[in-house]
N, C-alpha and C positions, 0 to 999 in steps of 0.2 A: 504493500500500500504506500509506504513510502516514497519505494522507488518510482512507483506512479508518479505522485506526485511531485518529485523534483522534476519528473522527464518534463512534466506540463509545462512547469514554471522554466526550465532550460526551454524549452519551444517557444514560451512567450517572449522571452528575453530575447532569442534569435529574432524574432521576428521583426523585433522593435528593430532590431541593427539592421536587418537587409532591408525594407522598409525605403527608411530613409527620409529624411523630411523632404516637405514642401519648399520648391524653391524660392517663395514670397516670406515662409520664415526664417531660413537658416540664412539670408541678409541678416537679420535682427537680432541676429542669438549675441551680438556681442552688449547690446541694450539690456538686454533680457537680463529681470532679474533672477530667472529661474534659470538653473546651469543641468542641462539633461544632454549627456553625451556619452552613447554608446560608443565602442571600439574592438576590433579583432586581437585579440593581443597573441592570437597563433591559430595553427592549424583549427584546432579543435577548441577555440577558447575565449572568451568575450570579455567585457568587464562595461559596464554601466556606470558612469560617475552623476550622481544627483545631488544636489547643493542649492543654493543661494547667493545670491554676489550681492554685497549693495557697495553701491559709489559712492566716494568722498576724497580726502586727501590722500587718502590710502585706499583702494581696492583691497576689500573682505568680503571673503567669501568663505562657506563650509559646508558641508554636507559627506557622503560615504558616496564611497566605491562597493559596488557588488559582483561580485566575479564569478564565471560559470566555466566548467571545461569539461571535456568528452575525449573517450578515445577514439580512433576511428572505429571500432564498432559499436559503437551508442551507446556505449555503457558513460555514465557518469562519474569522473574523477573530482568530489569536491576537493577545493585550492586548501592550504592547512588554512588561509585567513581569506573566507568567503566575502566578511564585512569588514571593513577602514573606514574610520573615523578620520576626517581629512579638515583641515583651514589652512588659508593664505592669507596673506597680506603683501600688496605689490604698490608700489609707487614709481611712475615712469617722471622722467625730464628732456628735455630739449627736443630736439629733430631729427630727420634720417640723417644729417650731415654728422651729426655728434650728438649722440643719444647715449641714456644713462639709467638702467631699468633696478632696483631694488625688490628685494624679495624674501618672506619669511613663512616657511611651510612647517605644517606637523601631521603626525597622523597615529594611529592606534588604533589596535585591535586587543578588542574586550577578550577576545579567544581565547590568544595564544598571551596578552599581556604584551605584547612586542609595539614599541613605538617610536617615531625621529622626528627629532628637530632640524633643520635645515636654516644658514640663511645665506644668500648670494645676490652676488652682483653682474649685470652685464652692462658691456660697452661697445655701441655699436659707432661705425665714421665710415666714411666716403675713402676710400685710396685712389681712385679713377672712376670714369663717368660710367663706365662697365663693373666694379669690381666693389664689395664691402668687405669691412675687416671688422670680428665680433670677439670678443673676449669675456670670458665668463669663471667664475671663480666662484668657488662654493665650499662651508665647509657644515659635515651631518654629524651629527651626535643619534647612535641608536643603543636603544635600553629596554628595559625588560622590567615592569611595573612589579609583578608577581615575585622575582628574581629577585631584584633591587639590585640590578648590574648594570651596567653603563660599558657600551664597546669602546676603545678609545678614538676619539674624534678622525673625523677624513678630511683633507684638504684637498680639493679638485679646481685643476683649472684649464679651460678648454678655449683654446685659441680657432679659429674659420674663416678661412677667403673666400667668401659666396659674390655670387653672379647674382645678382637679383630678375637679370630676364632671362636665364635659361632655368632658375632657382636651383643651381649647384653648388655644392660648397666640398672644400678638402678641409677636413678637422684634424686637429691633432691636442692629442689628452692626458696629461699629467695626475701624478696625483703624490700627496704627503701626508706622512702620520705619524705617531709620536714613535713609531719603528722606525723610520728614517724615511728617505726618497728613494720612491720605486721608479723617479726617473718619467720617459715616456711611455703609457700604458696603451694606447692606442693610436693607431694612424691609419687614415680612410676618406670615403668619399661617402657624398650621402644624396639625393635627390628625391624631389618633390614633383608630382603632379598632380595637384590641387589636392584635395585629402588623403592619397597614398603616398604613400614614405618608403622607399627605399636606399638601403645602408649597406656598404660593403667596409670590411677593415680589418686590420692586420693588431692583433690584440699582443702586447707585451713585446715589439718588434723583434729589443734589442736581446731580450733574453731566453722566453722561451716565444716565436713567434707562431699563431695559429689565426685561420681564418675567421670569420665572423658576418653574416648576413642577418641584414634585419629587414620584416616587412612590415609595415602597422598601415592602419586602414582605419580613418575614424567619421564619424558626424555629427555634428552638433545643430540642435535645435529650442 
């Protein structure tokens, strides 16, 4: 009986994502104070983020992620954290020429007790009339409510030379933590057409080097 019942609620969740909204509201969704955005996060796998945004000096917002997934023969794989408790807060500045975007995330799960704090900075400017240069820097604190442990902090910082009209960009991605510097962690290419994302890159170059493909697929409305 159960198993029934998840299958439904995975069928209705799919359906919301293939679907798709109306294209007179997903103009509006960035007005909207209601944040409802299905996404593919793999083969067999979905995740639903529903929230609230309200405006002011700061963009806040919060609400939960709901996440589904399947093997390929129908069976259902619940995630170990089906539900995330999720808030932001973001404040942007300036123009495309030199823009300067601020950012403070958290989230948690009641489940497993597991939760992060995040806060980071990007920087976006002009190099040529064809060319942007982004720079982003981050650093997470993740911990464990139930535990009462705390992992040691991560510092991430991710440099990008994007095209803005073919929307390509080459990334490259560092990272630090109180182990020391792992140096460069990634280098790749990434590409956008209109809600699909695809990511290609070479993870840990310099030391142990492996491949890596990402697809993600989203909509918001």
């Amino acid at each position: 009986m159960k198993r029934r019942i998840l299958a439904r609620l995975a069928a209705v969740g799919i359906a919301f994502v293939c679907v798709g909204p109306a294209p007179h509201k997903a103009s509006a969704a960035d007005n909207d104070p209601l944040i409802w955005a299905p996404s593919k996060t793999g083969p067999n796998a979905y995740k639903l983020r529903l929230g609230v945004r309200l405006p002011g000096r700061w963009d806040t917002s919060a609400g939960a992620d709901l996440s589904m997934g399947a093997a390929p023969s129908g069976k259902l794989n619940p995630p170990d954290a089906p539900v995330r408790l999720w808030g932001a807060l973001s404040q942007m500045s300036g123009r495309r020429a030199a823009a300067r975007t601020s950012q403070i995330t958290m989230d948690f799960s009641a489940l497993t007790g597991t939760g992060s704090v995040g806060a980071g900075t990007a920087r976006t400017w002009i190099v040529t009339p064809t060319l942007d240069a982004e720079v982003h820097r981050s650093i997470a604190l993740q911990c464990n409510a139930y535990e009462n442990h705390c992992r040691k902090p991560k510092l991430t910082q991710t440099a990008k030379l994007a095209s803005p009209a073919s929307r390509t960009a080459l990334v490259a991605q560092g990272q630090f933590s109180s182990d020391g510097v792992r140096g460069l962690t990634r280098v790749g290419i990434e590409q956008k057409f209109g809600n699909l994302y695809l990511g290609a890159a070479v993870a840990d170059p310099l030391l142990a080097p492996r491949s890596i493909f990402d697809i993600r697929y989203s909509l918001r409305w």
